[in-house]
N, C-alpha and C positions, 0 to 999 in steps of 0.2 A: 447525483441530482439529475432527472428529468425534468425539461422544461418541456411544456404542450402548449404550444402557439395557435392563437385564435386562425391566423389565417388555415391553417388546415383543416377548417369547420367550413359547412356548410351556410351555415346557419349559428345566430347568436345562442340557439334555443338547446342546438346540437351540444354546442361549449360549454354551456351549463352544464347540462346534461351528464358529463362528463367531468366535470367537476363535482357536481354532487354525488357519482356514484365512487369519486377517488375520497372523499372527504368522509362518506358512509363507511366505505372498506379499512379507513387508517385503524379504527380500535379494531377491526377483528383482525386485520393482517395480524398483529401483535399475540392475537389470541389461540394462535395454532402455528405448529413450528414447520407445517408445509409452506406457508405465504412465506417472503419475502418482507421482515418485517417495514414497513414504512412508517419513517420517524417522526416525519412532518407535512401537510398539506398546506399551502400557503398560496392568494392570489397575487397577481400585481393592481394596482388601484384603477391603471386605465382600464383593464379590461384585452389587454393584449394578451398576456397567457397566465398561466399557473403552473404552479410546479409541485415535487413534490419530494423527498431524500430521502433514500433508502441505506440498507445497509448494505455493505461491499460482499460482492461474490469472490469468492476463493480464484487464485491466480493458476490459469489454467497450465504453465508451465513452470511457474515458482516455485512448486515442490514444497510447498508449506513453509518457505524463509519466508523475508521481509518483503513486501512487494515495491518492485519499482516500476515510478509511474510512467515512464520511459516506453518501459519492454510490457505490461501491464496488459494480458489478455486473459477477457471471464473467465472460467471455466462453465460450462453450460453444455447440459447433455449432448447438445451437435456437436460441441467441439471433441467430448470423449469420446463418441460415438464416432468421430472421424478417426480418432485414433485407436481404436478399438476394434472397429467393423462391427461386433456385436457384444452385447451386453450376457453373462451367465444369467439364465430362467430365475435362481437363487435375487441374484440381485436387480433383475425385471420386476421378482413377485415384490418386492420389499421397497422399490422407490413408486411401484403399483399402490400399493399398502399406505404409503406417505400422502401420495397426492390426491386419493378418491376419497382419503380422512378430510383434505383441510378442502376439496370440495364441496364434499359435502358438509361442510360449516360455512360455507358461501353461499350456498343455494340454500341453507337456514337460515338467511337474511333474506332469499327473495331477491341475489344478485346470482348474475353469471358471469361468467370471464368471457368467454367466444374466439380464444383464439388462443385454444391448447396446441401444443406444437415442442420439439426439442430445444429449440431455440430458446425461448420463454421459459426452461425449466434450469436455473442456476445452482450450484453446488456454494453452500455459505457452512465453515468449519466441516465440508466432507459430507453434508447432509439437502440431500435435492430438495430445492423450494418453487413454488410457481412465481413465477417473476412476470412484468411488462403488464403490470395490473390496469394501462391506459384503457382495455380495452370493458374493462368491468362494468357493466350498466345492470338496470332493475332486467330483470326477468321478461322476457316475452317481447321484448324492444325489437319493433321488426328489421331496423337497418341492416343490411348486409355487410358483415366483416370478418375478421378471420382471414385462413391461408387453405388457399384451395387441396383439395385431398385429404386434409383435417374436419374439412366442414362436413356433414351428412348431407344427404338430397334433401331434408327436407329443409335446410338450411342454418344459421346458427340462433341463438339467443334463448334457448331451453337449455334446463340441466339435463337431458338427456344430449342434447349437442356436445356439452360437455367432454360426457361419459363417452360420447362416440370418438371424441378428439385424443381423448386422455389412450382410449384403445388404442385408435391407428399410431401415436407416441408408442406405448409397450408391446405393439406389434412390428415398429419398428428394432428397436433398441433389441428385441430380442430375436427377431429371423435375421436380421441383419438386411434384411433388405426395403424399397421404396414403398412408403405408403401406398403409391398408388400399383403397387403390383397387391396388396391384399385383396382375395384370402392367403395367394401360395404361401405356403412352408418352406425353409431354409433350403436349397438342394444341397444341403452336408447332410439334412437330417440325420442321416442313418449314420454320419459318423461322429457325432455330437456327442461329448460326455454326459451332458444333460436333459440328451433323447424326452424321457419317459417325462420327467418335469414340464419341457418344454410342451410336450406334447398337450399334456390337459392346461396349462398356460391358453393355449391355445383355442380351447373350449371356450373361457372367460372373453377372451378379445373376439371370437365369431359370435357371442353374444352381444358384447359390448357394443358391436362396430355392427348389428345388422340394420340392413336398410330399411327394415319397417320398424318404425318406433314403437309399436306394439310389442315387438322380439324382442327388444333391447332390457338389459335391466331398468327401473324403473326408478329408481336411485340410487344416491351416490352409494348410501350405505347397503343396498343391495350386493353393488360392485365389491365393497371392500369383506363385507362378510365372506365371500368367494376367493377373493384374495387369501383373507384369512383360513381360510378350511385347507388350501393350496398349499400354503407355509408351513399347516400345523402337520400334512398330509390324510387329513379328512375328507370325504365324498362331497363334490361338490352341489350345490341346493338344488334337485329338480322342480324346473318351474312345472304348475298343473295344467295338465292336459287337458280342451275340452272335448266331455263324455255325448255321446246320443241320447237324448231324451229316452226315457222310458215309457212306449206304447202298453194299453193294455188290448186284449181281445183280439178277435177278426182281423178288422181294423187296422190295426200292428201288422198282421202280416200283411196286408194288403199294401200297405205302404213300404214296408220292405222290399215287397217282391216287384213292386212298378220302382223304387230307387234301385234296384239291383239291374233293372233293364235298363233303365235310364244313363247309371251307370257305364252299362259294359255299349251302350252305343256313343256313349262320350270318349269310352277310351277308342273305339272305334277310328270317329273321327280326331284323326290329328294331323297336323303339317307342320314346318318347319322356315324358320327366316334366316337371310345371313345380313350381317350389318355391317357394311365398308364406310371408312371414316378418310377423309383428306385432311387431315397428313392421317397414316396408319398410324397405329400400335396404339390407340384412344380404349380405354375398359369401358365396356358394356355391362350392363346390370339388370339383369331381368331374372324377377322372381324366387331373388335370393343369391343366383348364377352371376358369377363373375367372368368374364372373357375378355381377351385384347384383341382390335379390330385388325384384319377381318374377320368376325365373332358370327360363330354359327350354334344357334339350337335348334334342336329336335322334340319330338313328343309334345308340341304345344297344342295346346286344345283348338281347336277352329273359334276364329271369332276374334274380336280386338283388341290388342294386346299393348301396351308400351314399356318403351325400354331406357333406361336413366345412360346418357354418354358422357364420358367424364377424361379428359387429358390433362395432364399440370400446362398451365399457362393458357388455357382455352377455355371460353363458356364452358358451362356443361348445360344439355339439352336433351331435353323429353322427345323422343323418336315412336310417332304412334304408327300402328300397321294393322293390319287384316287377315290372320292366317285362315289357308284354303287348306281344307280334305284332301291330304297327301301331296300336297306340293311345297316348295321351298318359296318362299315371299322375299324378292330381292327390293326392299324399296328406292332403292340407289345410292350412290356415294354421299353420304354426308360430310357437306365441307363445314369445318367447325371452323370459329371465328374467335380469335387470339383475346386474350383478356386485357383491357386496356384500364388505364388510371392518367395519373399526371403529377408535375413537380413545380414546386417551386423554387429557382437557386437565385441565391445572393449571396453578397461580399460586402465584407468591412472591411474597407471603405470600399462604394458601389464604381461599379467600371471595369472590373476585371473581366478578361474573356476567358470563356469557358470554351470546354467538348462532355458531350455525354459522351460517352464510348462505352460498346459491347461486344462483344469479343475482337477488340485490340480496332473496330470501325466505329470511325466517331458517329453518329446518329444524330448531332443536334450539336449548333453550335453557335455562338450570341457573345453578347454583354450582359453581366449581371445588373439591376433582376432582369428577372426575363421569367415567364410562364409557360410552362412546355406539356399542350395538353395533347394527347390521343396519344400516349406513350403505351407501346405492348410492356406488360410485366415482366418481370424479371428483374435480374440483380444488374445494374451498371456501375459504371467508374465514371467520375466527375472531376475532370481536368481542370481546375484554374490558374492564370497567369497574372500578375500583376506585379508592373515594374521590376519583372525579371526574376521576379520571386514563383516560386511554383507551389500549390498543391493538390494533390488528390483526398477524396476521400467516397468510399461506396455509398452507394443509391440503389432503394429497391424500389420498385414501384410496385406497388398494393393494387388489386383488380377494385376499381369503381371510389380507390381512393385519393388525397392530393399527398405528395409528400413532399415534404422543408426540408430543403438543403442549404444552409450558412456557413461561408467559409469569411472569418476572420483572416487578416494580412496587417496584425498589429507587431508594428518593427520600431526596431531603434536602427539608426546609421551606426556604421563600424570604415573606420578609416585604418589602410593595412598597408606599413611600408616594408619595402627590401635596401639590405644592401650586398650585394649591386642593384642598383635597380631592375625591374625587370619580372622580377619574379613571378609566375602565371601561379593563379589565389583559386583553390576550390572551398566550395562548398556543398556538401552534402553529396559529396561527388560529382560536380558540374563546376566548369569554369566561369566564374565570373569577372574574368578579366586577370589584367598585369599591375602587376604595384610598382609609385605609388597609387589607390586608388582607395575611391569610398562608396560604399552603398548601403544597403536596407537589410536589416534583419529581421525575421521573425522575433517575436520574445521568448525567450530565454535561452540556454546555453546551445552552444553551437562550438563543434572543431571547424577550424580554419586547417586549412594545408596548404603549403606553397613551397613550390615546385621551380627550381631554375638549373636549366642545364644538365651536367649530369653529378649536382650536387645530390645527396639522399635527402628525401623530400620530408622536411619540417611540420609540427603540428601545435596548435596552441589550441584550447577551451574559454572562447570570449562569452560573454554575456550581455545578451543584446537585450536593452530596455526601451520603452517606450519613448521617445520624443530624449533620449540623450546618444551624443555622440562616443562609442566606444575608438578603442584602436589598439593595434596587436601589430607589433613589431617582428622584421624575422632577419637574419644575419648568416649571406654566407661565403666564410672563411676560404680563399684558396688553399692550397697544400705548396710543395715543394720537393724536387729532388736534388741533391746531390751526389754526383758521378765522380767517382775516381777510377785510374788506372792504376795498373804497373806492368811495364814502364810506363810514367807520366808522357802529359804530351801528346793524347791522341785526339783526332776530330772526330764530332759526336755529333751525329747525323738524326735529325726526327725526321722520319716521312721523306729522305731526300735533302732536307735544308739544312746546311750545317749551321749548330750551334755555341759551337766554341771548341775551347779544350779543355781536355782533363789538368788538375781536379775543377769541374765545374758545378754551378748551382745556378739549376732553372727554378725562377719563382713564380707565384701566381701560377699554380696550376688546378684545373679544374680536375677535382675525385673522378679516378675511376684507374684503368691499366693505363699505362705507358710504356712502351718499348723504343730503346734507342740501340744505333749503329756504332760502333768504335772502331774507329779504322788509324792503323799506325805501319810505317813501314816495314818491310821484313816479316810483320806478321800476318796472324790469320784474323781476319774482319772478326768483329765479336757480337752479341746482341746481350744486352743486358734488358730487364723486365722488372717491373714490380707495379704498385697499387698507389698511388696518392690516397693520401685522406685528409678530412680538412683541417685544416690548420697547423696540420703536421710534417714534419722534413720528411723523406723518405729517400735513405742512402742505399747506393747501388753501386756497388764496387765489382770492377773488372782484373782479373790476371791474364796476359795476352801469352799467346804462344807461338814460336818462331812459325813463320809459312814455309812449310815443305812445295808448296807449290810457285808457279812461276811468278817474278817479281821485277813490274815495270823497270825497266833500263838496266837489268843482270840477266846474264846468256842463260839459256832454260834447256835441255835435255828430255822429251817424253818420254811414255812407254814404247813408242814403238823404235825410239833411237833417233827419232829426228830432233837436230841440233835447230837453236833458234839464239839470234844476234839482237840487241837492242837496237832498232831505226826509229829516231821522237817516239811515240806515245804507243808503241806496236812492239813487236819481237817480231823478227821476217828470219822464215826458215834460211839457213845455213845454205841450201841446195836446193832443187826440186825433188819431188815426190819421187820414191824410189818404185822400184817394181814387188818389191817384198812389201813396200807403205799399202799398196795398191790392193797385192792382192791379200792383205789381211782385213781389207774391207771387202770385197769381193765375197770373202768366205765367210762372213759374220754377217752379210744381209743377203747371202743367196744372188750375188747380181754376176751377173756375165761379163766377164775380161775379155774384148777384144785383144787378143797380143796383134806383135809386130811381126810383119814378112822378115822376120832376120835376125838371127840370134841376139837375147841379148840376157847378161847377166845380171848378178842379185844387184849391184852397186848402178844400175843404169835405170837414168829417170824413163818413167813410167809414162809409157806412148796410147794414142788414138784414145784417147780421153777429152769427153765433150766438158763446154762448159757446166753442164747438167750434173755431168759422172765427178766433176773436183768442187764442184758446189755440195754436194750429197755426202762425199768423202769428207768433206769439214764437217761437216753435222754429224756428222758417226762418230768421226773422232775426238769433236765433244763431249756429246754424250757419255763414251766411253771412260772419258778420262774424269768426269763429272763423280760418275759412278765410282772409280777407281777412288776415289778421293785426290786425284791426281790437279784437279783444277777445284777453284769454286766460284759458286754462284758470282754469273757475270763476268766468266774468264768464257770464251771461245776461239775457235781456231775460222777462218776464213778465206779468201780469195784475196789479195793486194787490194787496194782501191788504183787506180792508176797513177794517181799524184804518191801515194805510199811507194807503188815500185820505181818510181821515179828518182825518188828521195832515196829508197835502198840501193840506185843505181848511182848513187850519186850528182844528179841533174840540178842545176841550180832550176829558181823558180821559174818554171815556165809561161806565168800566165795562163789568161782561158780558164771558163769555168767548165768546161767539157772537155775529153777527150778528141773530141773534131778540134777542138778550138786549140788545145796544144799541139797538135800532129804536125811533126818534123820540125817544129819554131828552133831548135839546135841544129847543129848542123857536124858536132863533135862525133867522134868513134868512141870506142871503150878506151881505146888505147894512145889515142890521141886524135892528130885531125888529116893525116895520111892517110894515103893506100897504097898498096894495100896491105893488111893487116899486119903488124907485130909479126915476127916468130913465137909459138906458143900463146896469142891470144886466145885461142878458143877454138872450138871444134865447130869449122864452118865447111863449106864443099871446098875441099881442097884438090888441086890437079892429079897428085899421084895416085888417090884414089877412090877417083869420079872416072867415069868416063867420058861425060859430057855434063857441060854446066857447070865448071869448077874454078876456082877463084884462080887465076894464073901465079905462079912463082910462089903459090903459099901450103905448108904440108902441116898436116896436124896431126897425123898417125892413126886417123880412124875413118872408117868406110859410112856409119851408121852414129847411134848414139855412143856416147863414153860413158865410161866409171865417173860419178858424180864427183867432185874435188879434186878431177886429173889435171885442173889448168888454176893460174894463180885466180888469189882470192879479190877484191875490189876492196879497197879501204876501209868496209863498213865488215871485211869479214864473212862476204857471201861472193860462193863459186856461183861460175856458168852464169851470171847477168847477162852476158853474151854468147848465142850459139850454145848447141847443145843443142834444146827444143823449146821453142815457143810457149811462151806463158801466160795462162789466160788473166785478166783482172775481172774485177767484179762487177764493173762499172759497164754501160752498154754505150758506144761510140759517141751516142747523141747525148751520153750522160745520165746519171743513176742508174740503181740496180732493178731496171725495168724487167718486161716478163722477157722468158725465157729464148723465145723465138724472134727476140730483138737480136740486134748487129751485136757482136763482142769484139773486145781489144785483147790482143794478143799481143806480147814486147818481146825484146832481147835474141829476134832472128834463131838459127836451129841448123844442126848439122848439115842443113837443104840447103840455107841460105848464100847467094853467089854475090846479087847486086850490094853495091854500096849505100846506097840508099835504105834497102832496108836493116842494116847492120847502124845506122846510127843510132843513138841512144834514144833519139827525140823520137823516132818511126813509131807508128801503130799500126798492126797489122789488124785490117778492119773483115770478119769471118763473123758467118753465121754460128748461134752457141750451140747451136745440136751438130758443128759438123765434129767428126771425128776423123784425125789424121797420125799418121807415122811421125809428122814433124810435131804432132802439139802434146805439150803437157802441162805442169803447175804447180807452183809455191805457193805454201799456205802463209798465212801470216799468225800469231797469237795475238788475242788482245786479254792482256795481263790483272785489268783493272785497276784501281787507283794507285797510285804512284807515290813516291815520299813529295 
């Protein structure tokens, strides 16, 4: 059903008008099978519009099933034609054939259409018909209508306008290219299967489509008998030429012989124009010659001449000129002037705000109604809003016409709860909020979706009515895992937080992976993995395996043979760093080994190492053991903290949160609270062999460093806490493990060391961390990770 609304008229006179010629056309639509039959004309009583129903055009992508009103688009020659690029000459000649038939049984009433076009030509059971019959009036009706580059110059409302329309359509559909590039031919031409066909096709449309209505066929049925001879492959009709009068006598030649002079001084005289248009590429039309601006001809006779300019979307304009005896006539840039019309938009119910928009910029934008005149042509999008509801729908605007645009916003409310609550509600792909919530629908059916978290996102089919409240409910379910071990009994760790123990069940969980930690003593940490889904358990069961690696509060062994003893929550090497510890890092990062001025063997701690060189050495031999599978994730080896060596040394609590702040607070020896030293405490400077600086009355048997574990052990099971050589911690005097070229703490005195003072336990030997010396070296610590 088409409705035709008064306000699009001009005039009450125009509306009739236009009625009467839809009400004259109902019995012949019917009566030929190119129209579009129309079933019914009917008005409305006030005088607002009239309408009229027709039958359904074939579903341009339905593929001849059932049509849904939904998905439901015409088929109409634009649309195959988009899909196509070009129509075969075979099937040009033959919907040719169709519509110059039911033409010409319109123009035997003494009507015309005036705005033949692809558009307007719909396929109903596979068979093309002329369609949008609005525009059908008596014959000769001067108004201007139609769609530009369809219309001829002399303008529309004749049947030969028609026939000019119906052309530039079958000269589309078969070059495959824009009306307004006619005359040219296809540039495949030459590789076309239907070359030769197309070819004299072509004949038909340079007649149909010429610019003096004298050339033009003369009727419809002219056109179609040409059609016809084309199909049948018969010579198509030559129209008659006209002859020179017949002179008798003298006289005759006389007249001959002054036309032949006359003649050859006209071809004489000739010159030439070129014709520039703003904006470029506008066709020019003079004297049959088609050209796109800047359009140049030749050979024109001297004397006054005009030429038709014609652009889609712009006036077209009569360009007059003067050509001179051998010269070019440039009459200057023609700026043409954009084709303008106007609209009218409204909404049910009125108040909605719009946007005109054309390519993706709004041009125009209000409250409906609203009257939006000196609009340039062209095709637009019409944006409306109202109470959060959106639609579009296109807008064309017709040169010198008004166009109606009505957008309905008839809705029922729809109330939409979750549980949990919460859940963010689309429609039509746009959020309209969290539930619970209610608003406004369009009428009729609509999917809801609702979206919470990272549940899969739910969809229902409500059906929104007028003036009644719908509602659509949506539910969503946690999931659950339960964790077992063997052996039972371990702690199960998400993200860091422990969660309990095995066998355990975590409930209420939201869909999606989860991964947990399983950690048990003596073994190896484990990770278990799976998927929640809603509403369902998801079991995860773990088999643990012994740790071959080191294990809070049990002695540990490396790869490179260094022993380690449990002190609280750490493992502190057995001895310091040996020379063979040293230089198997040396060799595996390229670094350079200071040695010692003085022999020393494979069993003797590792000298002139800054705190830089036993900081580096623990990171290597991380890594290394990392690698090895020797440690895992979260086990590394390090520098003592100072409160650790202290603890390894045995030292009750010191107090002080810095090493400044403990320094010297004891006042004990290793070996008790004498001096000087035990026999056999430890390798400090002893008299027999020093020669100077040597602890009086005390002998230890070494000049230099010793064999690591040559003097007793300390109750925690670790040699050389005293003497030997100097041990760095990691901690910087003033406290933390600040940068590099802070102060360092060094402990436990060194073969060097004479006074007593610094041989107490409490002492920190406060040195820069880059120096390197003979007396210094270093114990690492392990840190094992979690513990039973």
């Amino acid at each position: 059903m088409k409705i035709v609304d008064r306000r699009t008229f001009e005039s009450d006179k125009a509306f009739l008008r236009e009625f009467e010629g839809m009400s004259k056309f109902e019995p012949i639509s019917r009566g030929d099978a190119g129209f579009v039959d129309i079933l019914h004309v009917g008005r409305e009583e006030g005088g607002h519009f009239f309408y009229y129903v027709m039958e359904l055009a074939d579903d341009h992508l339905g593929g001849g099933g059932p049509i849904i009103p939904e998905r439901y688009v015409p088929k109409t020659l634009k649309s195959e034609l988009s899909r196509r690029s070009r129509l075969l000459a075979d099937e040009c000649v033959t919907i040719g054939l169709s519509l110059s038939k039911a033409l010409g049984a319109l123009h035997a009433q003494d009507l015309v259409h005036r705005d033949i076009k692809p558009a307007n030509i719909i396929f109903v059971g596979g068979v093309p018909k002329i369609a949008d019959i609005g525009l059908v009036a008596a014959s000769g009706q001067a108004s201007f209508v139609g769609t530009e580059g369809y219309v001829p110059p002399e303008g529309p409302g004749s049947a030969q306008a028609d026939l000019y329309s119906l052309g530039k359509v079958l000269y589309e559909i078969a070059m495959g290219k824009d009306r307004m590039d006619f005359p040219a031919v296809s540039t495949r031409l030459a590789e076309l299967p239907d070359k030769g066909m197309l070819l004299q096709l072509n004949e038909v449309l340079l007649r149909a489509c010429a610019n003096d209505p004298s050339a033009r066929y003369a009727t419809a049925e002219e056109m179609h008998e040409d059609l016809a001879r084309l199909r049948d492959g018969r010579p198509l009709a030559v129209r008659a030429r006209r002859r020179w009068p017949m002179f008798a006598g003298v006289g005759t030649a006389l007249v001959l012989i002054g036309a032949g002079a006359w003649f050859a001084k006209a071809q004489a005289e000739r010159g030439g124009v070129l014709i520039e248009t703003d904006p470029p590429g506008a066709m020019v039309v003079w004297n049959g010659q088609m050209r796109r601006a800047p359009a140049q001809f030749s050979e024109m006779k001297v004397g006054g001449h005009s030429a038709r300019v014609m652009l889609a979307g712009y006036e077209p304009v009569d360009v007059k000129f003067e050509v001179r005896a051998d010269a070019e006539v440039r009459p200057g840039k023609l700026r043409l002037a954009q084709c303008r019309g106007s609209a009218e938009v409204a909404s049910l119910p009125p108040g909605a705000a719009f946007e005109l928009r054309q390519d993706d910029l709004a041009v125009k934008k209000g409250t409906t109604p609203a009257t939006l005149a000196d609009l340039p042509t062209g095709e637009y999008q019409l944006l409306m809003r109202l109470d959060g509801r959106e639609q579009t729908a296109p807008l064309e605007i017709r040169r010198g016409e008004t166009t109606l645009a009505e957008v309905e916003f008839a809705s029922g409310n729809l109330v939409v709860t979750s549980l949990p609550v919460g859940a963010e509600i689309f429609v039509a792909g746009k959020s309209v909020g969290l539930a619970p919530i209610e608003f406004a629908l369009a009428e009729g059916p609509h999917e809801i979706v609702a979206k919470y978290r990272h549940w899969p996102e739910q969809r229902r089919t409500v059906l929104a009515e007028r003036a009644k409240v719908g509602a659509a409910a949506f539910e969503f379910s946690p999931g659950s895992v339960k964790i077992t071990s063997s052996p039972g009994g371990a702690m199960v760790f998400a993200n860091g937080v422990e969660k309990g123990r095995t066998s355990l069940l975590i409930e209420d969980l939201e869909p999606g992976k989860v991964r947990y930690e399983l950690r048990l003593a003596g073994f190896k940490h484990l990770e278990v993995n799976g998927e929640v889904q809603p509403g369902a358990q998801t079991w995860l069961p773990a088999r643990f395996v012994k740790r071959a690696g080191p294990v809070r509060g049990q002695p540990w062994e490396n790869s490179l043979g260094m022993r380690f003893a449990p002190v609280g929550e750490v493992l502190v090497g057995v001895w310091p760093a040996r020379v063979p510890d040293y230089e198997a890092f040396c060799a595996a990062t390229s670094r350079a080994r200071l040695a010692a001025d003085f022999p020393q063997e494979a069993t003797h701690p590792v000298v002139r190492v800054s705190w830089e060189d036993a900081t580096a050495f623990c990171e290597w031999l991380t890594a290394r053991e990392l690698a090895a599978e020797r440690l895992e994730e979260g086990q590394r080896y390090r520098l003592p903290t100072d409160q650790e060596w202290s603890a390894a040394a045995g030292l009750p609590d010191e107090g002080g949160a810095t090493p400044e702040q403990r320094d010297s607070k004891i006042r004990d020896f290793p070996w008790g609270k004498h001096w000087p030293p035990s026999a056999g405490a430890g390798n400090f400077a002893d008299s027999a062999m020093k020669r100077v600086g040597s602890i009086a009355g005390y002998h230890d048997g070494f000049a230099q460093t010793s064999p690591v574990g040559t003097f007793s052990a300390n109750r925690a099971g670790l040699f050389d806490m005293s003497g030997n050589v100097w041990q760095w911690c990691l901690d910087s005097y003033k406290g933390g493990a600040t940068g590099a070229r802070d102060w360092g703490v060094l402990r436990g005195g060194s073969w060097g060391t004479v006074t007593p003072g610094e041989l107490r336990m409490s002492y920190r030997n406060v040195v820069d961390r880059s120096e390197r010396d003979v007396i210094f070296g270093f114990r690492c610590v392990l840190v094992p990770g979690p513990g039973p």
